[in-house]
C-alpha positions as CSV (number, residue, x, y, z in Angstrom):
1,X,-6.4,28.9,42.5
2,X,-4.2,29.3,39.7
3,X,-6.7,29.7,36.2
4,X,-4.5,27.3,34.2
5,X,-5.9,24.3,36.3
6,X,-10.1,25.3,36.0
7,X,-12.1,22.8,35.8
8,X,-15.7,23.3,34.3
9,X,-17.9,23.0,30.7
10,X,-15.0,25.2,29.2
11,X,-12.0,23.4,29.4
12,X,-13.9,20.2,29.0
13,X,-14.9,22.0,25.9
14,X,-11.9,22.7,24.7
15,X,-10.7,18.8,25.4
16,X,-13.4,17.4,23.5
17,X,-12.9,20.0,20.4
18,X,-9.2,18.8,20.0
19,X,-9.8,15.2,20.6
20,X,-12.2,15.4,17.9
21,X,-9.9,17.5,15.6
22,X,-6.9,14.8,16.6
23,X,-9.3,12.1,15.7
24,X,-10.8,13.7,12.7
25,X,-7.1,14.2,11.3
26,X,-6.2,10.4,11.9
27,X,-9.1,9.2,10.1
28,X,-8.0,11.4,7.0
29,X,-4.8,10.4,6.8
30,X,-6.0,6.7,7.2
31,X,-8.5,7.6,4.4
32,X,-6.0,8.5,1.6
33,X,-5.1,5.8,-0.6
34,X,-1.4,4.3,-0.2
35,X,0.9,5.0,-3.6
36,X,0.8,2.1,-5.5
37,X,3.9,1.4,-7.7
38,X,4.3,0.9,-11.4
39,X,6.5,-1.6,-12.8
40,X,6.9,-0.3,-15.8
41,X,5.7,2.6,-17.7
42,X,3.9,1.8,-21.0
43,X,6.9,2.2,-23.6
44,X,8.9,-0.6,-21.7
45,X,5.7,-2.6,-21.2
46,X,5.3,-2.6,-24.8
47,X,9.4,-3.3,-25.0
48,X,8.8,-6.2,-22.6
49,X,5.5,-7.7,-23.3
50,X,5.4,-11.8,-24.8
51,X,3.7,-12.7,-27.9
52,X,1.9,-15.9,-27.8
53,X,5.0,-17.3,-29.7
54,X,7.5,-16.5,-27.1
55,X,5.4,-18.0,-24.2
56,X,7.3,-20.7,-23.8
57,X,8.0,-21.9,-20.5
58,X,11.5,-21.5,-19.0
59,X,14.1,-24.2,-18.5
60,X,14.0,-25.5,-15.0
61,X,16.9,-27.1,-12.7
62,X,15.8,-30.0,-11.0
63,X,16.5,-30.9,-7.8
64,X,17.1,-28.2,-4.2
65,X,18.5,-24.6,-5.5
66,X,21.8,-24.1,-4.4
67,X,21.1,-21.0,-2.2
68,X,18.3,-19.5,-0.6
69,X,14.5,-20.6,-1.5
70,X,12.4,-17.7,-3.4
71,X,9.1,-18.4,-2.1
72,X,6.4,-16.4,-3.6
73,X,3.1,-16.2,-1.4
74,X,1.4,-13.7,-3.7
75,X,0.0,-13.6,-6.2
76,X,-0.4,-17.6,-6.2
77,X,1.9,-19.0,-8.5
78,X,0.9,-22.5,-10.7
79,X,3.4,-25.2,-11.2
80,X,2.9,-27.2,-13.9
81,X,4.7,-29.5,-16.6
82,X,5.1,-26.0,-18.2
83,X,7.0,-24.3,-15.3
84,X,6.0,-21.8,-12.7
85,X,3.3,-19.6,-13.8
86,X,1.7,-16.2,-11.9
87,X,-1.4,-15.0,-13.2
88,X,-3.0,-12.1,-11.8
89,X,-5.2,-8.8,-12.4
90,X,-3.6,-5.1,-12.3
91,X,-3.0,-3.8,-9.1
92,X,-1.9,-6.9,-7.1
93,X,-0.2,-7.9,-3.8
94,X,3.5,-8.7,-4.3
95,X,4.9,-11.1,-1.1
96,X,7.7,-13.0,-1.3
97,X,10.0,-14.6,1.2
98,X,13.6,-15.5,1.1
99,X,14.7,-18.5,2.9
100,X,18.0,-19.6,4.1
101,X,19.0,-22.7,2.3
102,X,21.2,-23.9,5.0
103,X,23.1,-20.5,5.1
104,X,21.3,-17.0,6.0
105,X,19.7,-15.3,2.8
106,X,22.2,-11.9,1.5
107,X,19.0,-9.4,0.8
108,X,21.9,-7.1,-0.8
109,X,22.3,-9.5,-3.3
110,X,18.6,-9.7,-4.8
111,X,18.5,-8.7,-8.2
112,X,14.8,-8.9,-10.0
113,X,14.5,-8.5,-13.8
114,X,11.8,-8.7,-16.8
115,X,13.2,-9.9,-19.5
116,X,12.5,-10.0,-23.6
117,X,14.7,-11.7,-25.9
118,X,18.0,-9.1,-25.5
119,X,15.6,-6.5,-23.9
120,X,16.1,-6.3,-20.3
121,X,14.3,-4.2,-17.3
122,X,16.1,-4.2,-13.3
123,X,13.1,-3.9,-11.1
124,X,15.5,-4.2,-8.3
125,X,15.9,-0.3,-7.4
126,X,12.2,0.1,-7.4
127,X,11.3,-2.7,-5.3
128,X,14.1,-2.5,-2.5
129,X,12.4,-0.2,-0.3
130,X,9.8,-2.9,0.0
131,X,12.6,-5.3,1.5
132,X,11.7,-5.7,5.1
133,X,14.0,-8.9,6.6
134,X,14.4,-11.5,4.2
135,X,10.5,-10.6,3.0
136,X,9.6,-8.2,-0.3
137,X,6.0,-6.9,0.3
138,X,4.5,-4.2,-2.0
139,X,0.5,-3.6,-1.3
140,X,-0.5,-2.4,-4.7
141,X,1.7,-3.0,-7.3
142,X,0.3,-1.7,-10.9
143,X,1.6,-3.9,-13.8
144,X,0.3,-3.6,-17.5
145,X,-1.5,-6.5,-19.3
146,X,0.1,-8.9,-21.0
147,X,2.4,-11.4,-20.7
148,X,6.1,-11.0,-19.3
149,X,9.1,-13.0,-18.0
150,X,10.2,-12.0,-14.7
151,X,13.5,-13.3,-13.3
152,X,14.6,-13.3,-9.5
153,X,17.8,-14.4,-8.3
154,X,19.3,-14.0,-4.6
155,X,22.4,-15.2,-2.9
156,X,23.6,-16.2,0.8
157,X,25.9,-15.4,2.7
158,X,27.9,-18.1,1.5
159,X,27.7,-16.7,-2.3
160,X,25.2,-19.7,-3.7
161,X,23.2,-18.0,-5.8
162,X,19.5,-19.1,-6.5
163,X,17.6,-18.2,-10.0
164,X,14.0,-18.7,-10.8
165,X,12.1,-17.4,-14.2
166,X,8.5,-17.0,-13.7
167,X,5.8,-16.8,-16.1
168,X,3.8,-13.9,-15.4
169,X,0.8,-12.7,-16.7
170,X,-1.8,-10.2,-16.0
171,X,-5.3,-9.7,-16.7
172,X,-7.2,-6.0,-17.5
């Protein structure tokens, strides 16, 4: 009998010790918290944030946008006589989906900005990674309080280009 096939309390033993190690190391890696991402770093908060004067809301097309749909499934956003508004607490669930309008959505062409007066912030870099299909899904997003104006435009493959300005504001 060759001693690398034994069978008995040791080698069960042995089995049980790593399944236990294998499961122990699972659990831990399960257990640490994903990294959340930060939109912007205090300074360019500060650079970005609205002042009850500025919250207006933004001018809106009427009528079916000329290329893909920007539908935002969290946070929930409120449309009202005073546009599209997101309000939400700090860190939040970012989902979005992109939806051909008739032609298939171009994710290379999505461009996502905060804008303030002539100040200006691309989120786009930081948020790409997140791009899974024609969805944008970030867990835990941390964003400052305040109030901001977020921007997201994306194109199909056809080159019509859909913009939307959302109101956004977040809570402590």
């Amino acid at each position: 009998m060759c001693r690398y096939f034994r069978t008995g309390p040791s080698r069960a033993a042995s089995i049980a010790v790593l399944v236990a190690a294998a499961l122990a190391a699972a659990a831990a890696v399960r257990a640490e918290p994903a990294p959340r991402l930060t939109l912007f770093s205090p300074a360019e908060a500060e650079r970005l944030r609205i002042d009850d004067a500025e919250w207006r809301p933004p001018r809106r097309l009427r009528g079916v946008p000329p290329g893909p749909r920007i539908d935002v499934k969290a946070p929930q956003v409120r449309t009202d006589t005073d546009g599209a508004l997101i309000e939400t607490r700090t860190p939040a669930s970012l989902v979005i989906r992109f939806e051909p309008n008739p032609a298939p959505v171009n994710m290379g062409s999505l461009e996502v900005t905060a804008r303030k007066g002539i100040f200006s912030k691309s989120l786009t870099d930081l948020l790409k990674p997140y791009v899974k299909g024609t969805s944008l899904a970030v867990d835990a997003v941390e964003i400052p309080a305040g109030k901001f104006i977020v921007e997201i435009a994306v194109a199909d493959e056809n080159g019509a280009q859909t913009v939307e300005t959302f109101r956004l504001r977040v809570d402590e």
